[in-house]
C-alpha positions as CSV (number, residue, x, y, z in Angstrom):
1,X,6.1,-13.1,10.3
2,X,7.5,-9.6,9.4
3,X,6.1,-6.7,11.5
4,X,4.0,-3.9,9.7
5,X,5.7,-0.4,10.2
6,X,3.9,1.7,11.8
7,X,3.7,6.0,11.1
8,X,5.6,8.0,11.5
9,X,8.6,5.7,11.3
10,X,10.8,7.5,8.8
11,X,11.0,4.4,6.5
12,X,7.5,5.3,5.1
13,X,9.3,8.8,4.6
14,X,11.9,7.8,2.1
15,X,12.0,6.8,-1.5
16,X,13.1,3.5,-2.2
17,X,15.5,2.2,-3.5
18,X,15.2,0.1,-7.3
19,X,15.1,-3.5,-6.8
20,X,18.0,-6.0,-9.0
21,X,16.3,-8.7,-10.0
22,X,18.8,-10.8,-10.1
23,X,18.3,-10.2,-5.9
24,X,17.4,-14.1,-5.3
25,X,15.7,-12.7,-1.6
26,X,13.2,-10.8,-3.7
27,X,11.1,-13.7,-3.8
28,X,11.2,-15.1,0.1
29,X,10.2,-11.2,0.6
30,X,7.4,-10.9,-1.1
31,X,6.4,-14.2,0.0
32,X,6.9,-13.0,3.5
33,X,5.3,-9.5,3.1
34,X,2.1,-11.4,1.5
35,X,1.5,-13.6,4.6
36,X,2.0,-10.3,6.0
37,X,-0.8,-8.9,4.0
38,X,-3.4,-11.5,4.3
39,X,-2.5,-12.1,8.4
40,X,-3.3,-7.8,8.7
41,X,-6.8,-8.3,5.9
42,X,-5.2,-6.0,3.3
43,X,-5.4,-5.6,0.0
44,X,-1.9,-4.2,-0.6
45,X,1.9,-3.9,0.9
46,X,4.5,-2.1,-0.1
47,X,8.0,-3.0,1.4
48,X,8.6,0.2,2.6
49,X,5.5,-0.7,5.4
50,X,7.7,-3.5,6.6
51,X,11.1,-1.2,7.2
52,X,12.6,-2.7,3.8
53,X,13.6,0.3,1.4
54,X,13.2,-1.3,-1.7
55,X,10.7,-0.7,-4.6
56,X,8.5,-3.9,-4.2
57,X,4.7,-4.3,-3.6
58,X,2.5,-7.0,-3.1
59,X,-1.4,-6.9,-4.2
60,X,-5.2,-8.8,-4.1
61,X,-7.9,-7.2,-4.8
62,X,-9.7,-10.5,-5.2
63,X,-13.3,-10.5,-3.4
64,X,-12.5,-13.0,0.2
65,X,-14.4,-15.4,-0.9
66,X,-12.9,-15.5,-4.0
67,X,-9.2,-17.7,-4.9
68,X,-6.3,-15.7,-4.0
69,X,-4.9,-13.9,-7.0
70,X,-1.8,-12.2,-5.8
71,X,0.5,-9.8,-7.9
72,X,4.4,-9.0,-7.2
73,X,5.0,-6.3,-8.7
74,X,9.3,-5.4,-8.8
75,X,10.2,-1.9,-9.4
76,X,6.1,-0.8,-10.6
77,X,5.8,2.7,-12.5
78,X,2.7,4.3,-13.3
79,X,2.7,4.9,-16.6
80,X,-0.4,6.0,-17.6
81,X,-3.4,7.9,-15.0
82,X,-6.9,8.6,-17.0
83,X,-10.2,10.1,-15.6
84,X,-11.2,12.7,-13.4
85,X,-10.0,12.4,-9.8
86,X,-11.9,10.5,-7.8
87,X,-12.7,10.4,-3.8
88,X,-12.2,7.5,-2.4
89,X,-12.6,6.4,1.7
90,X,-8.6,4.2,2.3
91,X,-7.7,2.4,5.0
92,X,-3.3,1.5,5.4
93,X,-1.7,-1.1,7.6
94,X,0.7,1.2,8.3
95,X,-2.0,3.9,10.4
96,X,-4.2,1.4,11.5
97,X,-7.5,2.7,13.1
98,X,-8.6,5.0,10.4
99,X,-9.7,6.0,7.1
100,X,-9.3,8.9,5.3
101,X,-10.8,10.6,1.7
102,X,-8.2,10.1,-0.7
103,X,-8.4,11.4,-4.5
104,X,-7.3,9.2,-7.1
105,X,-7.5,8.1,-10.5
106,X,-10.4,6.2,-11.7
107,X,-7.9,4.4,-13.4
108,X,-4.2,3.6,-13.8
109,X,-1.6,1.6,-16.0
110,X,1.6,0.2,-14.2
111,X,4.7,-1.5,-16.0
112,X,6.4,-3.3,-13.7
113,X,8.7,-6.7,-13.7
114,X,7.7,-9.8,-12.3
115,X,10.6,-12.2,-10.4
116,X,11.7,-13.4,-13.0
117,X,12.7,-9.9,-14.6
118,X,9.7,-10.5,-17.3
119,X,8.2,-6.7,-17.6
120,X,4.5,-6.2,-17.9
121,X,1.9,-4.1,-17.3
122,X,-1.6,-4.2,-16.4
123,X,-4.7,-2.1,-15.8
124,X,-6.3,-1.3,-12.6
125,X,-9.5,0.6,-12.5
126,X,-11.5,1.1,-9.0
127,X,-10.0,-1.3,-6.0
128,X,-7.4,-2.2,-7.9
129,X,-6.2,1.3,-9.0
130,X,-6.7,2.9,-6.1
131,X,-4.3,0.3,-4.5
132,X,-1.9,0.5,-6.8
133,X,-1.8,4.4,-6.5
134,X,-1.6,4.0,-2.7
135,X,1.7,1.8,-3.3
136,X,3.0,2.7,-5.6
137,X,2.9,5.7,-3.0
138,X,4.3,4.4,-0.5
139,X,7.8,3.5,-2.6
140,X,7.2,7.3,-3.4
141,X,8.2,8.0,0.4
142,X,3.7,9.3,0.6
143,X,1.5,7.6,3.3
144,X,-2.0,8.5,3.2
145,X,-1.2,11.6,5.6
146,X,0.7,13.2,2.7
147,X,-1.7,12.0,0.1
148,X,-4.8,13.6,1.8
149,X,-6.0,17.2,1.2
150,X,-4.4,19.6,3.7
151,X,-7.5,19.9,6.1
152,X,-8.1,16.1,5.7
153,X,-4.4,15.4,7.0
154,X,-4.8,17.4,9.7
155,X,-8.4,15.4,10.9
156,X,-6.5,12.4,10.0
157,X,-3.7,12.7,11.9
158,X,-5.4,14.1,14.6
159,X,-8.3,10.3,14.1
160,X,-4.7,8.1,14.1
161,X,-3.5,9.9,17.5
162,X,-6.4,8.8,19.1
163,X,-6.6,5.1,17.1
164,X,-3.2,4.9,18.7
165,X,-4.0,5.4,22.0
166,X,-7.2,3.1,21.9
167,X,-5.0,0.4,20.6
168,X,-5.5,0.3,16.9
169,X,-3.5,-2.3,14.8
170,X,-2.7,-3.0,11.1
171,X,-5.7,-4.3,9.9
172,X,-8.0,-2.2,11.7
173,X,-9.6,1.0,9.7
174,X,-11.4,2.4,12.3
175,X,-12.0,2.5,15.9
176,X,-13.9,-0.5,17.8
177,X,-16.4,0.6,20.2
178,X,-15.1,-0.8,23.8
């Protein structure tokens, strides 16, 4: 199974790279980076959180005990951002431990192309938007340090030091009591 990335590896620093989709590996990725997802309980991945540079992102949103309904999403834009921002608690398998106020859209459109090179777009609005914000983000070289409010980084980075040292792992967003 791939390994999530954790912060501050520079990967999650750097703006990746367009995907071709006539890449055939595209697909066994995001296969891979969804067992990935689901193994770590998130809701999103972006390839950048498993050290791959390239502008791909896997999504559900769909309640747990609900059918799976994931979304590959090749090379996503936002196109469209509407609403007044909103605050919003976010967790990240890439700084496990810890979950920080993040201001987002209420809602966003993303054009993207699927695996087969077919573009679409669709329409996220509360979970869904706010994840597609936060990876869309992450292929934007921003993890949810850079996201946050000045005085909210520094709290948060202080939070994941400690996560870190009590053991945190993707999947976790916040500290267990021992």
């Amino acid at each position: 199974m791939l390994k999530i990335v954790l912060s501050p590896d520079p990967t999650l620093n750097q703006i990746s790279e367009p995907c071709d989709i006539a890449d055939k590996s595209l697909k066994r990725l995001s296969k891979q980076m969804l067992k990935a997802m689901y193994a770590n309980d998130g809701v999103g991945l972006a390839a950048p959180q498993v050290g791959i540079s390239k502008r791909l992102i896997v999504v559900d949103c769909s309640e747990q005990d609900e059918e799976p309904e994931p979304l590959v999403l090749v090379n996503p834009v936002i196109v469209d951002k509407q609403g007044d921002l909103v605050v919003g608690e976010e967790g990240c398998l890439s700084c496990p431990g810890i979950s920080v106020p993040i201001e987002r859209y209420p809602w966003v459109k993303v054009r993207y192309l699927d695996l087969d090179g077919e573009e679409w777009e669709i329409e996220g609005e509360e979970l869904l938007g706010r994840c597609l914000q936060h990876e869309i983000d992450h292929l934007d070289g921003k993890t949810l340090f850079e996201a946050a409010a000045p005085r909210v980084r520094l709290k948060a980075l202080a939070d994941y030091d400690e996560a870190l040292k009590a053991g945190a792992k993707p999947g976790d967003t916040q500290l267990r009591s021992k």
